[in-house]
C-alpha positions as CSV (number, residue, x, y, z in Angstrom):
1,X,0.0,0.0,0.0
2,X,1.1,3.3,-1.4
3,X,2.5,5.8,1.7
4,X,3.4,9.4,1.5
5,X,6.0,11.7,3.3
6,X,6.7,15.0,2.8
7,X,10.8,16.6,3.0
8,X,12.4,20.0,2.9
9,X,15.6,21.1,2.4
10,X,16.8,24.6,3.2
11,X,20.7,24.3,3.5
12,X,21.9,27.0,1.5
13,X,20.1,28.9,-1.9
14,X,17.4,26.3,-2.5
15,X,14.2,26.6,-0.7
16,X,12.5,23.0,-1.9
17,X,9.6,20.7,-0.4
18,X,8.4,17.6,-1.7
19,X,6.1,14.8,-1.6
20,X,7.3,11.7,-2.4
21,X,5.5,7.8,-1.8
22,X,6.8,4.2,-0.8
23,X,5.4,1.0,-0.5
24,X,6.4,-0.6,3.1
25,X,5.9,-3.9,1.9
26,X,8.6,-3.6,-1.0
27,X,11.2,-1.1,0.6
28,X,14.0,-1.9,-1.8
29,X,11.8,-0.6,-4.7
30,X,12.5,2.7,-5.6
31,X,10.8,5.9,-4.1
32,X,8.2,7.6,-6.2
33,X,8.4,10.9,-6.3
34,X,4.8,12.7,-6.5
35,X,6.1,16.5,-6.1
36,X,8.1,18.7,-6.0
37,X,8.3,22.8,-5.5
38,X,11.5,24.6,-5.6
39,X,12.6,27.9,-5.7
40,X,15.9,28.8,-6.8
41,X,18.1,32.3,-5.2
42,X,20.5,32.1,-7.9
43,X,19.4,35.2,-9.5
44,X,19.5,36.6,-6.0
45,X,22.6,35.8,-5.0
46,X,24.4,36.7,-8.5
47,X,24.7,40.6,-8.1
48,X,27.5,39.0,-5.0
49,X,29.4,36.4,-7.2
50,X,27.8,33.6,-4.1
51,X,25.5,32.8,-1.8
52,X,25.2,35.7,1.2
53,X,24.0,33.5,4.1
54,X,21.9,36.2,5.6
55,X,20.4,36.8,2.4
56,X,20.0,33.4,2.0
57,X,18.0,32.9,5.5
58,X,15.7,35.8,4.8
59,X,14.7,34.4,1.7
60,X,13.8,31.1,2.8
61,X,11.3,32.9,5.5
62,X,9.8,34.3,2.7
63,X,9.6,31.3,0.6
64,X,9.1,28.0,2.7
65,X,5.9,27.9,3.7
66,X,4.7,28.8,-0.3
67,X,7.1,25.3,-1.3
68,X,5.5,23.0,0.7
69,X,1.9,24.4,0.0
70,X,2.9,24.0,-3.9
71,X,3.9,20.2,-2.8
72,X,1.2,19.3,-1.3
73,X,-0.9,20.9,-3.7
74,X,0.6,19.4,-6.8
75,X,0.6,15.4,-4.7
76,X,-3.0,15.7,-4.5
77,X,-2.8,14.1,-0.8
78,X,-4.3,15.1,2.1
79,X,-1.6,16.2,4.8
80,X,-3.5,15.2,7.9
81,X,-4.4,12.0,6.6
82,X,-1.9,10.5,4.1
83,X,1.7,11.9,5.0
84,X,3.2,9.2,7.7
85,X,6.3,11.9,8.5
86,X,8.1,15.0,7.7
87,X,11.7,14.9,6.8
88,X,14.0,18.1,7.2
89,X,17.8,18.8,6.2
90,X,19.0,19.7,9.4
91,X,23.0,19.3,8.9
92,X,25.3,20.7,7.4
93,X,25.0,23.9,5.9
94,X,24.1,27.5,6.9
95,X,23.2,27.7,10.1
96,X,20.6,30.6,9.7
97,X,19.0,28.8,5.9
98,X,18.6,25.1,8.3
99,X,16.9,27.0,11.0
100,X,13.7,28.3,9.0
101,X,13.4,23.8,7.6
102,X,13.7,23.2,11.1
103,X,11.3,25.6,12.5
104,X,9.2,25.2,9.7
105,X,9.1,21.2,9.6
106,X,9.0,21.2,13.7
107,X,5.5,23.1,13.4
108,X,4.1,21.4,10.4
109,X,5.1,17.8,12.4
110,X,3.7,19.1,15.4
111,X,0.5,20.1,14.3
112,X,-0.3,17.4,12.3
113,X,1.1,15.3,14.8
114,X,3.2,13.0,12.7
115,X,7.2,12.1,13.5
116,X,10.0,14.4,12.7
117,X,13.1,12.5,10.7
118,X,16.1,15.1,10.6
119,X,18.2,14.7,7.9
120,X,22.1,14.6,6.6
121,X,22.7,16.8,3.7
122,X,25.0,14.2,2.4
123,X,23.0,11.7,2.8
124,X,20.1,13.0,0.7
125,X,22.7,13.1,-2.0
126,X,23.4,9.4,-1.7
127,X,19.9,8.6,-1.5
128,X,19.2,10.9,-5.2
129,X,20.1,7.5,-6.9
130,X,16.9,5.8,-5.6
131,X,14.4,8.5,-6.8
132,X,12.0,7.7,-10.0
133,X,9.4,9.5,-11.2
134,X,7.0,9.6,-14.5
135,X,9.5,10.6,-16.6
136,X,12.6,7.8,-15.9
137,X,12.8,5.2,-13.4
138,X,16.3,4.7,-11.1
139,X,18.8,2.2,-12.6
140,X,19.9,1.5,-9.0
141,X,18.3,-1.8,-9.0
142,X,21.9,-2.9,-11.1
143,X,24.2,-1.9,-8.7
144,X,26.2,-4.4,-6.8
145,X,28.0,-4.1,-4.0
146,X,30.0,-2.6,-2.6
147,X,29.4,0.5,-4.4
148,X,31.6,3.3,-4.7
149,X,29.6,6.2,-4.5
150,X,31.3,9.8,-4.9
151,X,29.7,12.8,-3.9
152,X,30.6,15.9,-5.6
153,X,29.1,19.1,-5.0
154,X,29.7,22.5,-4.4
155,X,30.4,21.9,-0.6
156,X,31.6,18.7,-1.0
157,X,33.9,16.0,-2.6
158,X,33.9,12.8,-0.9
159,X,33.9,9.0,-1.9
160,X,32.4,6.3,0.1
161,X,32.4,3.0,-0.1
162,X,28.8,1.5,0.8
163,X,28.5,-2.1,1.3
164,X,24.6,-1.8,1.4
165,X,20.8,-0.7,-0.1
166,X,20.1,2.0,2.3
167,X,18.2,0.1,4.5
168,X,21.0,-1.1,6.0
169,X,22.7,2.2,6.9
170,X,23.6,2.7,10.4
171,X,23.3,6.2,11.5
172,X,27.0,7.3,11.2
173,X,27.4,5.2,7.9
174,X,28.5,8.4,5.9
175,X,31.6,8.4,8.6
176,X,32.6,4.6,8.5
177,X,32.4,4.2,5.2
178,X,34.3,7.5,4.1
179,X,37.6,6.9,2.1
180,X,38.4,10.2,0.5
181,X,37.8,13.6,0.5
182,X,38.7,17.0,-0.4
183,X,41.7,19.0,2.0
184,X,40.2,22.2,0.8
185,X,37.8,23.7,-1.8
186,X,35.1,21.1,-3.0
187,X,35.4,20.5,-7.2
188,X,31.8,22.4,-7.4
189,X,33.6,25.2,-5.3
190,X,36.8,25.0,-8.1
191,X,34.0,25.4,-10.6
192,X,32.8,28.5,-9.4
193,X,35.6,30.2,-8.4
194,X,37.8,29.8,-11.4
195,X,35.0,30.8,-13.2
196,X,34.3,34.1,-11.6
197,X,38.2,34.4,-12.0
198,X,37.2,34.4,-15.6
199,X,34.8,36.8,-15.8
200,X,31.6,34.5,-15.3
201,X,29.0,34.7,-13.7
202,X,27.4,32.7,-10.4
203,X,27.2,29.5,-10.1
204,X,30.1,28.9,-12.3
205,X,30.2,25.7,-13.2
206,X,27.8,25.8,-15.8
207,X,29.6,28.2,-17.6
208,X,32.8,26.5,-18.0
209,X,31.1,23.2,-19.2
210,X,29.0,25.6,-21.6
211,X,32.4,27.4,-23.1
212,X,34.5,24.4,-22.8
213,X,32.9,22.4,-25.3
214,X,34.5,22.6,-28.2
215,X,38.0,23.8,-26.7
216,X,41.1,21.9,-26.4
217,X,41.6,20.7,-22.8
218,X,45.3,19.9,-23.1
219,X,45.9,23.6,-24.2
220,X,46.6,24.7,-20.6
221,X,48.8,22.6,-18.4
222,X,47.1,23.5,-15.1
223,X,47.7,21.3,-12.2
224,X,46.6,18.4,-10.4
225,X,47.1,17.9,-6.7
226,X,47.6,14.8,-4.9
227,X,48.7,12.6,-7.7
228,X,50.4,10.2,-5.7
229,X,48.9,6.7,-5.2
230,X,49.3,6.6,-1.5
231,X,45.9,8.9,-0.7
232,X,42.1,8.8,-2.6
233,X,42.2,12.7,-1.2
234,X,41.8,15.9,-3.7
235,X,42.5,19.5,-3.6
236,X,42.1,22.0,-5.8
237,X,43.4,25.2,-4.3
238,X,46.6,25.2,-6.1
239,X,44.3,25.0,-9.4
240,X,42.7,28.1,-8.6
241,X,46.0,30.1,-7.9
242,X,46.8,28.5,-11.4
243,X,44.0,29.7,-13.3
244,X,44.3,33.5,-11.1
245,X,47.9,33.6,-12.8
246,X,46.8,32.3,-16.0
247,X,43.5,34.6,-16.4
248,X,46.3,37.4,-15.5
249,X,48.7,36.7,-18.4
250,X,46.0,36.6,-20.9
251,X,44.3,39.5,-19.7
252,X,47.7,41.3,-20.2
253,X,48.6,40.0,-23.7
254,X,44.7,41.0,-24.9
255,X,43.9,37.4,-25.5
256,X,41.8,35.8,-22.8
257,X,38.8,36.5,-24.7
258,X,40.4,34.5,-27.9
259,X,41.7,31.7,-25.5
260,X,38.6,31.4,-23.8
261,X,37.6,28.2,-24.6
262,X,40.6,26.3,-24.4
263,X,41.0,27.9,-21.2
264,X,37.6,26.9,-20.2
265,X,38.0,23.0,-21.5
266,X,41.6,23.1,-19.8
267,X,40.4,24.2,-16.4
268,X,37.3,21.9,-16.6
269,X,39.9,18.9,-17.6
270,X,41.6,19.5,-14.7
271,X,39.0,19.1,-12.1
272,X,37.5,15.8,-14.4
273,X,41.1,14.3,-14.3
274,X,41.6,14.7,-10.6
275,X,38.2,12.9,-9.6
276,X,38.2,10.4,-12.0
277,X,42.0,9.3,-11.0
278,X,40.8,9.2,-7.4
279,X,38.0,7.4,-8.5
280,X,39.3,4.9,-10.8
281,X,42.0,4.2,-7.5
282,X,39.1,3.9,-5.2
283,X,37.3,1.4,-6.8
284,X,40.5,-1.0,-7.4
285,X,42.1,-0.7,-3.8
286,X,38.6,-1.1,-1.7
287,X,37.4,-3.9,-4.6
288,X,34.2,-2.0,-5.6
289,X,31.7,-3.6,-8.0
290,X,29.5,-0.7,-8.8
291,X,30.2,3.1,-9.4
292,X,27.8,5.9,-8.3
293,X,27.9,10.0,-8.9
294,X,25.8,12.0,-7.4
295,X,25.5,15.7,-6.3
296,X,25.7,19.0,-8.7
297,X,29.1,18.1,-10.4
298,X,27.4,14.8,-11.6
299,X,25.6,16.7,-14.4
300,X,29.2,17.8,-15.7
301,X,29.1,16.8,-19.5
302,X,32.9,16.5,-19.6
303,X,32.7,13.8,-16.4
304,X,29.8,11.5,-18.4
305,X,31.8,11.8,-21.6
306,X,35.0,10.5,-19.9
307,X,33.3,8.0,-18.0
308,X,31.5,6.8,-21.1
309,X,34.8,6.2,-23.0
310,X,37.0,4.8,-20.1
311,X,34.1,2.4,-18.2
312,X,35.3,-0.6,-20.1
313,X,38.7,-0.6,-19.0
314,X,37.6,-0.7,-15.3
315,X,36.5,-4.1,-15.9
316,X,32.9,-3.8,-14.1
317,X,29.6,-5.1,-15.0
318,X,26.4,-2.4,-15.8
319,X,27.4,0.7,-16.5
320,X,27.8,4.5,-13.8
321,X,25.1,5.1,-12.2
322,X,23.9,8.6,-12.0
323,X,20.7,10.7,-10.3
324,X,18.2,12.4,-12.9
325,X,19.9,15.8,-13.7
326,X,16.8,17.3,-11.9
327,X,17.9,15.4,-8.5
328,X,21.8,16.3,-8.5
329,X,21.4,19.7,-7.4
330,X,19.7,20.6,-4.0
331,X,15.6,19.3,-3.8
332,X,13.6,18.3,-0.8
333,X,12.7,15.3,-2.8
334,X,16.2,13.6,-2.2
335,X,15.6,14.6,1.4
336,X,12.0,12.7,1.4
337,X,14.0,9.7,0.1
338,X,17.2,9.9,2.7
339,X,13.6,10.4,5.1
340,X,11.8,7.3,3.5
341,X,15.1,4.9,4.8
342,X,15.4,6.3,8.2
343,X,11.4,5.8,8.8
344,X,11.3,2.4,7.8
345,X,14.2,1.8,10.2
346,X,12.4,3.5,12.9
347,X,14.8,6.1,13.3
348,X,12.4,8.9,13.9
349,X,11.6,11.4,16.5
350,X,8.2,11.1,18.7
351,X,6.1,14.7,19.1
352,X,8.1,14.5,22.9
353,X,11.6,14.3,20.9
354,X,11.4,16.7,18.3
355,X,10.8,20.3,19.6
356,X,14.4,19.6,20.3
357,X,15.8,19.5,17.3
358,X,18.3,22.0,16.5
359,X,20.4,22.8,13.0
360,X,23.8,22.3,12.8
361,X,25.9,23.8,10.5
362,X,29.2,21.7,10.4
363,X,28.6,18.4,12.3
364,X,31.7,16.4,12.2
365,X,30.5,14.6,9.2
């Protein structure tokens, strides 16, 4: 029998709710999702070159309550009747943006007197992979495991090794099964700010992919950190100091306009390169089966194209498994489905519990 619960996720620019269902009696099958409402500060935020948290929190006051109106609306379910809980992002992020989910998912919980699931960021990422809706269905079904699953966003590059469906996660799963991460600027984060170094922009990423396409990405030998074998980390600071001195050169022999693309296509190689080395590494020294990508940078067209030509030599069955491109970014609906897991474990909060529930905005992990 078809159950409904309802998420939102207010971490940083995206003020999103959603309704998605689940059938108790087949958890592994994927979550449908029947919703969702999302509204974007992008444009907001622009006129800055990033997000301004305070902008960001005031915002979300505005906007919250509208999303998960336009959710429920759009699922056609009664609130009272058919939602079983209310998930909320309540770590990590800006501490001001997670407040107003909190508050707002707290009171809606309350009054409707349903259970309160609080949510990792993260692992509503992980749990993007196991969303369908009427336009595609999840491939996740194929994976075998242990999957590596990397997670790279604009806050964060990590890679995980999970040895399980969901269902099985213990709550500090994301932390025992880390095995790499970024030292420093997340690749989403190298994105953007090499791309507002070139005149772009925010967010940048999109940008780069765009002007890349087409340019030669060997033109520019920029760097990549960490290339020894000894550590599945990443960094990309010393990439942006690269491209700060290269933007500089160009801009001083008039030609940074001409070399645009190539730059673009250089710098976007660079970031591909560096995760799919650590990738590729990962997945032969902790014997993964399966790969997963998930999070903004998963969209990347340079990172499928790559992946698409090189799969085969990595000798594993299926093929990478991706989100919908609606999913990577930041939506409540990958927050309902991260909620979906912890409910049918029974790791919820009772009415008594939940008016206790606080946002924290760098939790150790």
């Amino acid at each position: 029998m078809k159950k409904y619960l309802l998420g939102i996720e207010t971490s940083c620019d995206e003020c999103s709710a959603a309704v998605v269902s689940f059938d108790p009696e087949h958890p592994q099958a994927p979550i449908h999702v029947e919703s969702v409402a999302t509204f974007s500060q992008i444009k907001i935020h622009q006129p800055y070159g990033g997000v301004v948290p305070e902008i960001a929190s005031r915002n979300h006051l505005e906007t919250v309550n509208e999303m998960i109106d336009e959710a429920i609306q759009i699922s056609g379910i009664d609130p009272k009747r058919d939602l079983e809980a209310v998930a909320v992002t309540n770590r990590p992020g800006l501490v001001g943006a997670l407040l107003v989910g909190v508050s707002a998912a707290k009171s809606l919980a309350y009054a409707l007197k349903k259970p309160l699931i609080a949510v990792h960021h993260l692992e509503g990422h992980a749990s993007s992979l196991f969303l369908s809706d009427a336009t595609s269905q999840s491939r996740v079904h194929e994976a075998q495991y242990p999957m590596l699953l990397a997670m790279v966003s604009g806050g964060h590059t990590n890679l995980y090794r999970m040895e399980s469906h969901p269902l099985s996660w213990s709550k500090d799963f994301l932390k025992k099964s880390l095995v790499g991460r970024s030292r420093d600027d997340a690749a989403g984060e190298a994105f953007d700010k090499t791309a507002k170094l070139l005149g772009f922009p925010y967010p940048g990423g999109v940008w780069i992919d765009q002007e890349g396409r087409g340019g030669n990405p060997s033109a520019y030998p920029l760097p990549r950190a960490l290339p020894q074998k000894s550590t599945l980390d990443f960094s990309f600071s010393g990439l942006k100091t690269a491209v700060s001195l290269l933007a500089d050169r160009l801009k001083k022999e008039g030609t940074l306009e001409k070399e645009m693309k190539d730059v673009c296509a250089s710098v976007q190689e660079a970031i591909v390169d560096a995760l799919l080395s650590k990738i590729y590494l990962a997945i032969r020294e902790h014997g993964c089966q399966s790969l997963a990508i998930v999070g903004g940078v998963a969209a990347n067209s340079r990172l499928r194209e790559r992946l698409d030509r090189e799969w085969k030599n990595l000798g594993l069955n299926g093929a990478p498994l991706f989100p919908q491109l609606k999913y990577c970014t930041d939506n409540a609906a990958m927050i309902a489905g991260a909620g979906v897991f912890r409910f049918l474990q029974g790791n919820y909060l009772k009415q008594e519990e939940y008016l206790t529930l606080n946002a924290i905005a760098n939790p150790e992990i």
